[in-house]
C-alpha positions in Angstrom: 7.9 53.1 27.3 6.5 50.1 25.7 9.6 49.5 23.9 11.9 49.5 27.0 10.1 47.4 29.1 9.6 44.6 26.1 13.8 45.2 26.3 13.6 44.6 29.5 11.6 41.3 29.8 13.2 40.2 26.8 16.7 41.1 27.7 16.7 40.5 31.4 18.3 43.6 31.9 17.6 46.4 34.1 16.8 50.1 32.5 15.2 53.4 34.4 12.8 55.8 33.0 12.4 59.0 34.6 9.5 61.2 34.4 9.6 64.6 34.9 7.2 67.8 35.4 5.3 70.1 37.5 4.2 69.3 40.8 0.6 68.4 40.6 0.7 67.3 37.1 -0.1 63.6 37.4 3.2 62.3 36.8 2.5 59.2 39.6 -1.4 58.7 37.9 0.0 58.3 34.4 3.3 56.2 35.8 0.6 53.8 37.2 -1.6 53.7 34.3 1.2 52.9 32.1 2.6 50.1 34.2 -1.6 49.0 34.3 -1.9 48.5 30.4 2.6 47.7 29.3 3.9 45.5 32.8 0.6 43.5 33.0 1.6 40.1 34.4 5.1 41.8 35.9 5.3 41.9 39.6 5.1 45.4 40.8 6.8 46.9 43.9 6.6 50.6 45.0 8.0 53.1 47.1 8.4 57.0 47.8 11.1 59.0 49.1 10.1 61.4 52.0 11.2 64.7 52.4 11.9 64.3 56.0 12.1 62.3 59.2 14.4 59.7 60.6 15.6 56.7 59.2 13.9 57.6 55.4 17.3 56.9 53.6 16.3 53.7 51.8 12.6 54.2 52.5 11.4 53.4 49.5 13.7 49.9 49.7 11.4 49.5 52.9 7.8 49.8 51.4 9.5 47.6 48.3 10.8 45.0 50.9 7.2 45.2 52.8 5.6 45.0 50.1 7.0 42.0 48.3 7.2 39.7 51.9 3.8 40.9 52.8 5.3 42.5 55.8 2.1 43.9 57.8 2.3 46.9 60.3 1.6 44.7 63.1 3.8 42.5 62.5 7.0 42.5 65.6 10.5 42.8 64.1 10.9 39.4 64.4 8.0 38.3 62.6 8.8 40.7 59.9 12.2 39.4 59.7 10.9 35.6 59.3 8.8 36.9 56.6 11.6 38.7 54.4 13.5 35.5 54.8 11.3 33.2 53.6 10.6 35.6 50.4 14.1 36.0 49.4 15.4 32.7 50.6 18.7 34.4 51.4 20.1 35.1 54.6 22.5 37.1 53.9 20.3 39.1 52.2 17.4 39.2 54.4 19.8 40.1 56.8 21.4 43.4 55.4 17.5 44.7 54.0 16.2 44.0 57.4 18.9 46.4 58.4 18.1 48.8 55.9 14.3 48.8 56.3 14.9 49.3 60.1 13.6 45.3 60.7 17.0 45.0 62.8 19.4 46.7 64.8 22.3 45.2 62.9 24.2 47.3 60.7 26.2 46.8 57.6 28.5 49.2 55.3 26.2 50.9 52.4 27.9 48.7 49.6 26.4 45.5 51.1 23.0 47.1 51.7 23.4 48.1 47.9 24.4 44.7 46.9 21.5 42.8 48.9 18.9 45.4 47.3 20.5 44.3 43.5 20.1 40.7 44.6 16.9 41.2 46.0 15.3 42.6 42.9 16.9 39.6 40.7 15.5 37.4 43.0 12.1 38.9 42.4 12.7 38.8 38.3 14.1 35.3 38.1 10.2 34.5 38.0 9.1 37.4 35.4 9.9 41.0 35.5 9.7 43.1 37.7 8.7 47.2 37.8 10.0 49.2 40.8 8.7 52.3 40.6 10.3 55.1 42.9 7.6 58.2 43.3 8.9 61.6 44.9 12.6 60.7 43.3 13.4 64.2 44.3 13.8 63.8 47.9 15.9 61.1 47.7 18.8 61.1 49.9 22.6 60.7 47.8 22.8 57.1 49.6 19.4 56.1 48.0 20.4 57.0 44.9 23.7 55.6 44.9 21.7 52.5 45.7 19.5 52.7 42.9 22.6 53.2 40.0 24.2 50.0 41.9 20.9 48.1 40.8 21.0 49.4 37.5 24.9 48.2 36.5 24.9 45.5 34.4 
């Protein structure tokens, strides 16, 4: 995994590693150990799919999103929304995550909300890379995932 991610920062691109095994195992222990001692220095968002409930679609986009705009519980929607804008610097883009991550009541086509994620995640690596590491991958919904091969084009 070394290897990849020096392609990555040295490339610029975008590449996804999968691991895969037991439940139990430690798969999200040794994920995060890895990152610790290969990303050190990359900026680090994370997020897990759920394997039920309303509105978990892009879930993990939404911890990501939080995460990265330092979007608090307490925050109201529209102080969450004044915080993804200034950390993207994009309305059009805050505008369509807010709508994914359930900030807003607007709503936009899945293509756009696949485009702002894309942009968001450049935004982020125009500064350094960036790891986004997606736990539970296997109760990801078809849109999620359609979301996450739209990030990885290049």
């Amino acid at each position: 995994m070394a290897s990849i991610f020096r392609e990555v920062a040295d490339d610029r691109t975008a590449r996804m590693v999968t691991v895969i095994g037991d439940a139990g195992v430690g798969k999200s222990r040794l994920v995060r150990e890895v990152i610790e001692r290969i990303a050190a220095g990359s900026r680090v968002l994370s997020g897990r799919c759920l394997p039920y409930g309303d509105g978990i679609t892009f879930w993990p986009l939404l911890m990501m999103v939080r995460e990265a705009a330092g979007i608090r519980d307490a925050d109201s929607p529209e102080a969450a929304q004044a915080k993804l804008l200034e950390a993207v610097r994009d309305r059009e883009v805050a505008d369509r995550l807010a709508s994914a991550a359930g900030l807003s009541a607007a709503a936009f086509p899945l293509p756009e909300i696949n485009w702002a994620a894309r942009k968001f995640l450049e935004l982020f690596a125009a500064n350094g890379p960036v790891v986004a590491f997606v736990d539970d991958i296997h109760w990801a919904e078809a849109a999620y995932l359609d979301l996450l091969e739209h990030v990885l084009q290049t």
